[in-house]
N, C-alpha and C positions, 0 to 999 in steps of 0.2 A: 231319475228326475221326478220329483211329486208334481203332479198335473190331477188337481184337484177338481173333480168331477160335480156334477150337481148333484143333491142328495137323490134322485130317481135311477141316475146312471150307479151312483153308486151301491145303490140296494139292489139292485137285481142285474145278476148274472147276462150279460150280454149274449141274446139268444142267436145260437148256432145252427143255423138252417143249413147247413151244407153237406150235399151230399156224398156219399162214399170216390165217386169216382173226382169231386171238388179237391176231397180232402188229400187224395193223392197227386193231384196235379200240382195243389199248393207246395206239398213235402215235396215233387221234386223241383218247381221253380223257385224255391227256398235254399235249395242246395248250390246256386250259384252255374255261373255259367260254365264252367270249367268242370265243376263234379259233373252236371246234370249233361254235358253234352257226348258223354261214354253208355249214359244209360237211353239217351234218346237215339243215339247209334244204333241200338240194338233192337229197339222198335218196328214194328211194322209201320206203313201208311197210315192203317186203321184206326192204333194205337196211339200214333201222335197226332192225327186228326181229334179222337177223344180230348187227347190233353188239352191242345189248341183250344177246343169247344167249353172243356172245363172250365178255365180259366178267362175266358170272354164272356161267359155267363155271369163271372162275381163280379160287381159292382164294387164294392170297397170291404176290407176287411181290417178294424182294428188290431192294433199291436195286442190286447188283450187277446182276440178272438186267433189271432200268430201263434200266439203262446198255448193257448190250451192246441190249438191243431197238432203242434208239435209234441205237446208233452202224450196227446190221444196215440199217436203214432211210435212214442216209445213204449208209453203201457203196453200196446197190443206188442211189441217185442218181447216185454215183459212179462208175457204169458207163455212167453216159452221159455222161460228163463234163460235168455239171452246163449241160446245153442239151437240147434239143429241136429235132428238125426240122419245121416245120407243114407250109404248103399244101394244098390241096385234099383231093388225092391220100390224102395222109397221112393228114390229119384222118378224111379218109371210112372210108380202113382200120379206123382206130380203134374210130370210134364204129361202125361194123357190128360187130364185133367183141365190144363192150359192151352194144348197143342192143339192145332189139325192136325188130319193124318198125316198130310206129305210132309209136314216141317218133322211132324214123327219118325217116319220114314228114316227121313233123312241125319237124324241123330242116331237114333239106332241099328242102322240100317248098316255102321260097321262096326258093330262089337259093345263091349262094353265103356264107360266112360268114367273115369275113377274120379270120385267126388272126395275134399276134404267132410270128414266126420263133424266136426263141429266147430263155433265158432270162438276162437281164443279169448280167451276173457281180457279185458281192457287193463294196462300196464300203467305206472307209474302214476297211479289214480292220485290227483290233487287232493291236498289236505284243506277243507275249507274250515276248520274250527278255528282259530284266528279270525278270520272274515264274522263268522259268527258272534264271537265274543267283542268284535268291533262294531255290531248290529247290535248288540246288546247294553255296549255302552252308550250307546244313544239319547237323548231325552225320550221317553214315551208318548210324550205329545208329538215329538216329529215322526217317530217310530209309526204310530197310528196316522198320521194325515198323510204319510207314504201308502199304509195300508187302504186306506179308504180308498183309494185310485184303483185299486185291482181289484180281481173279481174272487168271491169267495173262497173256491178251491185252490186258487193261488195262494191266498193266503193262508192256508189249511197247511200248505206245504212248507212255507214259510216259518207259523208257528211249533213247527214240529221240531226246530233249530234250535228254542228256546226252551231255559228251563222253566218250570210249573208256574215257579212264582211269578215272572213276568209274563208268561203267556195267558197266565189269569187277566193280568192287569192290563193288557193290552185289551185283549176280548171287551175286558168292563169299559175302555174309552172308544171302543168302537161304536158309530151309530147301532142305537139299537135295529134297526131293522138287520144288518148285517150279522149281527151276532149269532140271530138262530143258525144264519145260512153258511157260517163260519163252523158254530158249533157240528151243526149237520156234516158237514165235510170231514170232520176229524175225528164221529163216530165210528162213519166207514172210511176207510183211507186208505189211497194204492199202497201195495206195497212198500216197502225200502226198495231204492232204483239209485244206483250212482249215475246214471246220466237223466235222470230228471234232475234228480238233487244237485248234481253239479250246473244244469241250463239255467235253475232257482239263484244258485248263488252266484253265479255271475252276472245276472242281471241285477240284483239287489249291488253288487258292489259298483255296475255301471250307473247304474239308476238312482240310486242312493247313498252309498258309502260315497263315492268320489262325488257328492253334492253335499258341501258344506253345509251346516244347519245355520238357518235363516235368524242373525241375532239382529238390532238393531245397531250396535255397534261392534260390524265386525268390518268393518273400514271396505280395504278393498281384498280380503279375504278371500269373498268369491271370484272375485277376477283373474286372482294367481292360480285357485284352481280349475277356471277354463280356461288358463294358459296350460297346465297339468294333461288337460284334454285334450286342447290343442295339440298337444304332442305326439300323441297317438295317430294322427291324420298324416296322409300322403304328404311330401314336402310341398308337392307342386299344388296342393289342395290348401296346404296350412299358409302357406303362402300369398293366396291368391286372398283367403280372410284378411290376413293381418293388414294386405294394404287397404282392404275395405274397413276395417276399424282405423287405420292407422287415421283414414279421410276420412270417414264420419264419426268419428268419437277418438279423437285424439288424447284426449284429457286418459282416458283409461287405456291406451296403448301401452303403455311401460309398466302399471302393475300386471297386465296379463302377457306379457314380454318378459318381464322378470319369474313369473310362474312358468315359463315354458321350458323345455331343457329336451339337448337331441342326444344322441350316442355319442358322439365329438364333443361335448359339452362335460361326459362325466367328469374329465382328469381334474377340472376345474372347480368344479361344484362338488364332487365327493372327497371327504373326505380320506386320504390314505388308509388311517385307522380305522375305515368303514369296510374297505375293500375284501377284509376276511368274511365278514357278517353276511355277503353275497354266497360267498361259495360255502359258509357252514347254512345256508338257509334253504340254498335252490338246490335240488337234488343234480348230482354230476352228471349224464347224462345230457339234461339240460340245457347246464353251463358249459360243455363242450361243443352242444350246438351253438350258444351262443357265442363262444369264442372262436368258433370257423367261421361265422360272420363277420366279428372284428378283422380276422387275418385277414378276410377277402378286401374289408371296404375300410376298416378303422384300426390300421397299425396303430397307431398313437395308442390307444383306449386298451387295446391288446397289452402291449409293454406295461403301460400306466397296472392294471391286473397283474401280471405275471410279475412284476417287481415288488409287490407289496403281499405278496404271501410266501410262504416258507420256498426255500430253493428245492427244495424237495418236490413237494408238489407242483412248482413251475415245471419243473425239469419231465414230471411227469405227464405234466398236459402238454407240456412240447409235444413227446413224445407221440401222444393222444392225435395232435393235430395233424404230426406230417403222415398221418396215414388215413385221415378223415377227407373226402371229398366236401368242397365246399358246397353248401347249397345252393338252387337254384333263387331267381330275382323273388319270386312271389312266395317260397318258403321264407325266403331269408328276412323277407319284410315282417311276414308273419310272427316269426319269431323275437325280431329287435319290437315288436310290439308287446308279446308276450313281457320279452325281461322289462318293458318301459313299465308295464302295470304292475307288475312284479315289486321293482324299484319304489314306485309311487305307495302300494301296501305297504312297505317296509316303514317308508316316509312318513306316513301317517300314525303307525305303529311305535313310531319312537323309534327302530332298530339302525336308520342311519339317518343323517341329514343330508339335504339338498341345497347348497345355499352358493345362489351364484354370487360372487364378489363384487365390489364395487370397481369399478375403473381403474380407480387411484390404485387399488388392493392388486386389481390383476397384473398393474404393469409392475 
């Protein structure tokens, strides 16, 4: 979403006064209730007194100021090149280091403690060039008034996506004050990091790609895709909008009504002939978790799949699913969110269409 800052906010780097022990309380109250309450488990008193103390000290913190905390907190991962050395040895440095004596004691106090060596390198890493080349076919004008909203080094990261020629030509329609501080950032530049570079491009495709560029005559455009968005939301959430649009803004109900589309809605809206285009695009894996989802909650949508690709490979993912556990409530959301954004790239991409029918058409 471009949220077009005043030229002051936009020149200069929103200064980060926060301190080391801020910056970890932020990364774990970041991590959600659920991740963050295994690691506060294990806390002492002291420890989550700190926290508590951290985080009632900060006053407000911009989504910019989110962003760089997060990406600070992967670099320093990135300095060990995303491994660890264990063994004994090591381990023991450590925890002295960390420890009182008696919690020392008390670890080692029966024996040795066998640590994994290091840590497995990240699996079926997303391919975001698509997403890039879809950032690139953008007008430049809107490309830059996205940019101007973020802070330098962000955009540093950004531009590194692009090739030479446009990343010239962006720089050149950037406010000049921005450009030094752009240029400056891409002199020196973190490493290659696939999980910064992956946190970058998915925010540009929340932020950006899934936001229509602003024409004058794009009717109601935008409104089918904040029904697009909408779709992404809790039912009980998306819900609760629609009857507040439906009563304050009725006139725009049914174009962002007609933009919306759930998992029960594919058999209707996709095309048959699209239904290969899914499974040669999403890696299998994936699509198997997605289709233990169907089994559990959307038989219909399940068959509607399996009857429109080769008997072969149905026969296969049969096979796939009667030995897969279904997943749990808050994976499984997770995931039917995953294949929605997924679906929506493809959408915009050209690779299949989305087009719910008309009334007369459905019956």
């Amino acid at each position: 979403m471009s949220n077009a800052p005043s030229q002051t906010a936009a020149s200069e780097k929103p200064p980060l006064n926060v301190t080391p022990s801020q910056r970890a309380a932020v990364v774990v109250a970041m991590l959600g209730e659920d991740a963050a309450r295994p690691i506060m488990d294990r806390l002492d008193d002291q420890a989550v007194i700190n926290i508590a103390e951290s985080l009632e000290s900060i006053n407000f913190l911009a989504r910019e100021q989110l962003i760089e905390i997060v990406l600070d907190f992967l670099q320093h991962l990135r300095k060990h090149k995303g491994a660890m050395r264990g063994g004994i040895e090591s381990t023991k440095e450590f925890m002295t280091n960390v420890l009182d004596e008696p919690r020392l004691q008390i670890i080692y106090g029966g024996g040795e403690v066998p640590l994994e060596e290091q840590v497995p390198e990240p699996e079926n890493k997303e391919d975001f060039s698509r997403l890039w080349q879809k950032f690139a076919a953008r007008e430049p004008a809107h490309i830059v008034k996205y940019l101007s909203g973020l802070t330098p080094n962000i955009i540093a990261l950004i531009l590194r996506n692009v090739d030479a020629t446009l990343c010239a030509e962006l720089i050149c329609l950037l406010p000049e004050e921005l450009q030094t501080q752009v240029l400056g950032e891409m002199v020196d530049p973190p490493p290659p990091s696939y999980e910064i570079d992956s946190v970058i491009a998915r925010m540009v495709r929340m932020e950006f790609l899934l936001v229509p560029e602003e024409d004058d005559d794009d009717g109601d455009a935008h409104l089918a895709s904040l029904g697009e968005m909408l779709s992404l939301m809790p039912n009980e959430r998306r819900s609760s909008l629609m009857t507040y649009v439906q009563q304050s803004h009725a006139a725009k109900a049914d174009p962002i009504q007609k933009g919306m589309f759930e998992i029960s809605d594919i058999p209707v809206m996709l095309n048959r002939n699209h239904v290969p285009v899914l499974f040669k695009e999403i890696d299998q894996l994936t699509m198997l978790n997605v289709l233990s989802c169907l089994q559990a909650e959307y038989p219909d949508v399940l068959k509607y799949f399996l009857s429109n690709i080769s008997n072969r490979m149905a026969d296969q993912l049969k096979g796939e699913l009667e030995r897969m556990k279904a997943p749990g409530q808050q994976a499984s959301e997770e995931i039917q969110k995953e294949f929605l954004m997924q679906m929506m790239a493809f959408k915009r991409d050209g690779l299949i269409d989305l087009v719910r029918p008309e009334p007369a058409e459905a019956e």
